[in-house]
SEGU-473274 format. One record per residue: residue in one letter; residue number from 1; x, y, z of N, C-alpha, C, O in turn. Coordinates in steps of 0.2 Angstrom, whole numbers, plus 5000, padded with zeros to 4 digits. Example, Ala and Ser with C-alpha at 12.3 -4.5 7.8 and 13.67 -1.06 7.14 Angstrom:
   residuo   num   n.east   n.north   n.up   ca.east   ca.north   ca.up   c.east   c.north   c.up   o.east   o.north   o.up
         a     1     5066      4972   5039      5062       4978    5039     5066      4984   5039     5071      4983   5042
         s     2     5064      4989   5035      5068       4995    5036     5064      5000   5039     5067      5006   5040
This chain:
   residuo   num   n.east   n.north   n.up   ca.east   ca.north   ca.up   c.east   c.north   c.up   o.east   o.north   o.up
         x     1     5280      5373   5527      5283       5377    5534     5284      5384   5532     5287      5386   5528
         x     2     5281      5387   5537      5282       5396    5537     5285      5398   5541     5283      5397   5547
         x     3     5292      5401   5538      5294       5405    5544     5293      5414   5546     5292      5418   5542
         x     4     5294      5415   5551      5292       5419    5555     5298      5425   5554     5304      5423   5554
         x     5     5297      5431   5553      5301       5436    5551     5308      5433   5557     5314      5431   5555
         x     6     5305      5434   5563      5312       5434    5567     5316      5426   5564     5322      5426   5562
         x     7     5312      5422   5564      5319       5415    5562     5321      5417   5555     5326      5414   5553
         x     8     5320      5420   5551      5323       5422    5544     5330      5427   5548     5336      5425   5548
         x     9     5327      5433   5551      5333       5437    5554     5340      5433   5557     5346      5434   5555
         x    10     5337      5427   5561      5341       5425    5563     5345      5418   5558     5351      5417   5559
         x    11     5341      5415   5554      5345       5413    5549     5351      5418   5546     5357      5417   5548
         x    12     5347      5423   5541      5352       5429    5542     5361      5429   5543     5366      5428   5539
         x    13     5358      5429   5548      5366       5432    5552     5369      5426   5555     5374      5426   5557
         x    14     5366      5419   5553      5369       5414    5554     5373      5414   5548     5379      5414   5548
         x    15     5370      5414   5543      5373       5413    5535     5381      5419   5536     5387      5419   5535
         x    16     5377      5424   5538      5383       5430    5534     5388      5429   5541     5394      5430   5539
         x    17     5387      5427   5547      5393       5425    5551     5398      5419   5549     5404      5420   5549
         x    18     5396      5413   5546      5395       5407    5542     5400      5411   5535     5406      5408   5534
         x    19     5400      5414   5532      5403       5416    5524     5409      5420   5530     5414      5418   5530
         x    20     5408      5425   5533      5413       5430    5537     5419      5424   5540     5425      5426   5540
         x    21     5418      5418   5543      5422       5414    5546     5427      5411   5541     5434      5410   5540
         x    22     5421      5408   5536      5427       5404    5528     5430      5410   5526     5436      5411   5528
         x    23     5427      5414   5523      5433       5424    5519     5432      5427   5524     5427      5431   5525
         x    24     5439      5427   5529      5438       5434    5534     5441      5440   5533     5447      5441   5533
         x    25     5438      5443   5531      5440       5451    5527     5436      5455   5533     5431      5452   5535
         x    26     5438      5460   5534      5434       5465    5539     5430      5468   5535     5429      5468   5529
         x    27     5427      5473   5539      5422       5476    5534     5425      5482   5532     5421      5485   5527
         x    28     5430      5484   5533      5436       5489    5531     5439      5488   5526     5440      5493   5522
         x    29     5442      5481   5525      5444       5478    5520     5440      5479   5514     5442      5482   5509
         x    30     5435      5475   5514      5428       5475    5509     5426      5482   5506     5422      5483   5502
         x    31     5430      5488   5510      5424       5494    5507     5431      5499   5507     5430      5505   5506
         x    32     5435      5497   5507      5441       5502    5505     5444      5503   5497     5444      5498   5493
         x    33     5444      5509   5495      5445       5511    5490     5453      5509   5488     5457      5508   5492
         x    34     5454      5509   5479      5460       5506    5479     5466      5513   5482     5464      5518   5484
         x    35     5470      5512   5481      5476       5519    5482     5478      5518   5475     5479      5513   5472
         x    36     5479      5525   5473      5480       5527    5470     5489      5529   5470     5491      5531   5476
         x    37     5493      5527   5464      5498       5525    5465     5503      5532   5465     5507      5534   5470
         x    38     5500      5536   5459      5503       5541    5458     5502      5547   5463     5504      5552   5461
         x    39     5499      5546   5470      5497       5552    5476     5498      5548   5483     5498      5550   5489
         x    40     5499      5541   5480      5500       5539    5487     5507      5541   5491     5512      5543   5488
         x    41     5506      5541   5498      5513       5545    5501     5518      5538   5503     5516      5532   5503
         x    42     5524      5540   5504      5527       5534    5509     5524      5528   5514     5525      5522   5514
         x    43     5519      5534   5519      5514       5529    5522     5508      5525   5521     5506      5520   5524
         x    44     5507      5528   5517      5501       5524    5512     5505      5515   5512     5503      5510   5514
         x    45     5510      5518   5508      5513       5514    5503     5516      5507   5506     5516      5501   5505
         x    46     5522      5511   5513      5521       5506    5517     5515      5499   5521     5516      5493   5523
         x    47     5511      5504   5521      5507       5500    5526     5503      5494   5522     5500      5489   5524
         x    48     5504      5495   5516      5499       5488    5510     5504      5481   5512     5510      5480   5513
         x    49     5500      5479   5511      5504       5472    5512     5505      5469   5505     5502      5470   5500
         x    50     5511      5467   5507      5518       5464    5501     5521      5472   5498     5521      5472   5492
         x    51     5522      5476   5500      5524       5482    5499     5532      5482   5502     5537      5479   5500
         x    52     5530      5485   5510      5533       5487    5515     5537      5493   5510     5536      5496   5505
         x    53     5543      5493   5517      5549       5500    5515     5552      5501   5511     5553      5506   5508
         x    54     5554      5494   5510      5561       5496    5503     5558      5496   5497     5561      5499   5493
         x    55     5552      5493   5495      5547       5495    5491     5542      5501   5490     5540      5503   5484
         x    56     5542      5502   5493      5540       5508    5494     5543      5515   5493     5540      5519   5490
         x    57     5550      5515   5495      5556       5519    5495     5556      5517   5485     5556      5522   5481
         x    58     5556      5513   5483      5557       5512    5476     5553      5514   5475     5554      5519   5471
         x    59     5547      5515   5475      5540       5516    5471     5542      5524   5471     5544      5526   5465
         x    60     5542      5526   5475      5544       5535    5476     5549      5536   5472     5549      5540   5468
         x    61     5555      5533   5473      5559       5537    5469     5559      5535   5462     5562      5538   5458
         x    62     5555      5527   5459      5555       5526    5452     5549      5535   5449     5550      5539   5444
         x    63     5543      5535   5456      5542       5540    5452     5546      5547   5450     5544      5551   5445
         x    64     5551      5550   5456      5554       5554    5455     5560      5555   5450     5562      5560   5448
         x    65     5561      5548   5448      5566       5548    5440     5561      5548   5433     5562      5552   5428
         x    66     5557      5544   5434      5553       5543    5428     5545      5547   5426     5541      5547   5421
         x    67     5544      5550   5434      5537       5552    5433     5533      5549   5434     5534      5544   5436
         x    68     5527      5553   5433      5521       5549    5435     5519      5542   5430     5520      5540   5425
         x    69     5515      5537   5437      5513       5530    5431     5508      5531   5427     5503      5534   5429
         x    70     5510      5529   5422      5504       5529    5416     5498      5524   5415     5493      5526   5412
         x    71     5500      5518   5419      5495       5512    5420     5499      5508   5424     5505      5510   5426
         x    72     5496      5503   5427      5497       5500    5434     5504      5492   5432     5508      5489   5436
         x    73     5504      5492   5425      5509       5488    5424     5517      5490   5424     5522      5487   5423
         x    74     5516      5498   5426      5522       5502    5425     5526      5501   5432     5531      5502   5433
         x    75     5520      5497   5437      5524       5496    5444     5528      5490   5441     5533      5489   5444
         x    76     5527      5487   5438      5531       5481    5436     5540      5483   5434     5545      5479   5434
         x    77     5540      5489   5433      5547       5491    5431     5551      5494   5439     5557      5497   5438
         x    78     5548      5493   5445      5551       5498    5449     5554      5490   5452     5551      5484   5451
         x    79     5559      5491   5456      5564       5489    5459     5562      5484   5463     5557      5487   5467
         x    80     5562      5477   5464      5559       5473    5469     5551      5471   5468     5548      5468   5472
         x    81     5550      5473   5464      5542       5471    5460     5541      5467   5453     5540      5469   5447
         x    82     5542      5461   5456      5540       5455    5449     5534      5453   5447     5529      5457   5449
         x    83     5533      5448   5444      5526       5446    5441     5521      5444   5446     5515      5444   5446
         x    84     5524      5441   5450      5520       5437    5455     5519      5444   5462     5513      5444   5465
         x    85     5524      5447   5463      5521       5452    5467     5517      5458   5462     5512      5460   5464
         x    86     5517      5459   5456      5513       5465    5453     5505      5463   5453     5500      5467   5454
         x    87     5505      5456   5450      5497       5451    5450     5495      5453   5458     5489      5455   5459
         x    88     5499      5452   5463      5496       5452    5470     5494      5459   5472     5492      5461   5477
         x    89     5496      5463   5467      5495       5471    5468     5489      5474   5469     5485      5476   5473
         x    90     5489      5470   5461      5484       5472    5457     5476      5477   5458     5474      5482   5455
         x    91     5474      5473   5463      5469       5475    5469     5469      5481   5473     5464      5483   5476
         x    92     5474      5482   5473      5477       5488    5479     5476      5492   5474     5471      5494   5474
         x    93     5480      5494   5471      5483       5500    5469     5477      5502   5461     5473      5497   5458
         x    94     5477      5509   5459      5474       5514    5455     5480      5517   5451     5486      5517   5453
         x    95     5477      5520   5446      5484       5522    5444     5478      5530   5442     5474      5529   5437
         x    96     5479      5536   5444      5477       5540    5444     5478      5546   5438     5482      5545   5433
         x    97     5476      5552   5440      5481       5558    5437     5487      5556   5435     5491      5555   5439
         x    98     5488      5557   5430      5496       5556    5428     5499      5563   5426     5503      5562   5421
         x    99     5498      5568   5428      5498       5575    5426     5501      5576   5435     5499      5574   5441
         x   100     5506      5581   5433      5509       5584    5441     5505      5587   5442     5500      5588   5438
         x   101     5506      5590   5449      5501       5596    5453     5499      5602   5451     5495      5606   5452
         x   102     5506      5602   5447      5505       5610    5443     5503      5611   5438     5500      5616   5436
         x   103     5503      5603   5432      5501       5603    5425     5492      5602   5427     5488      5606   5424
         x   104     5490      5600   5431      5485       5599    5435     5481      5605   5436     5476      5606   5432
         x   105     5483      5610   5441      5481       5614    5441     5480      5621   5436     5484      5623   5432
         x   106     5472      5623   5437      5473       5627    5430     5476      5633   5432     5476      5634   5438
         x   107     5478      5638   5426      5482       5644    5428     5479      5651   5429     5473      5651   5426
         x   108     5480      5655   5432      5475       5661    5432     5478      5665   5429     5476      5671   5427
């Protein structure tokens, strides 16, 4: 049996509609970059799921006592972030620059 370009097309999109129903992930989902912990803002930070506010408000000020994160397990030390919420992180979060804006920046 030979199929014809269009029933393949239409295969296709039955299949990827079909996988889109069982993992519904948007296509926003799928193509978003992780955030990066160390430049993320308040709003960023709230908006991640398993984060929210009071989470977030910790993340901030653990970086503003301690500095920038070194590695991603270092969110493991901020306030309200256990093993089972860091694992669920995981995904989300980057751990960037760890150098401030000024050490960052070269000098003239």
């Amino acid at each position: 049996m030979r199929l014809h370009s269009q029933q393949v097309s239409v295969f296709m999109f039955a299949l990827v509609l079909s996988v889109g129903l069982l993992f519904p992930m948007s296509w926003a989902e799928a193509t978003v970059n992780k955030i990066d912990i160390n430049t993320a803002s308040l709003e960023q930070l709230e908006a991640v799921k398993g984060v929210g506010q009071d989470i977030a408000h910790n993340i901030l000020a653990y970086k503003k006592d301690h500095g920038a994160f070194k590695s991603f397990d270092d969110l493991g030390k901020v306030k309200g972030v256990g093993k089972v919420r860091l694992e669920a992180l995981r995904d989300t979060f980057t751990v960037g620059s760890t150098a401030s804006p000024e050490e960052a920046s070269p000098t003239k």
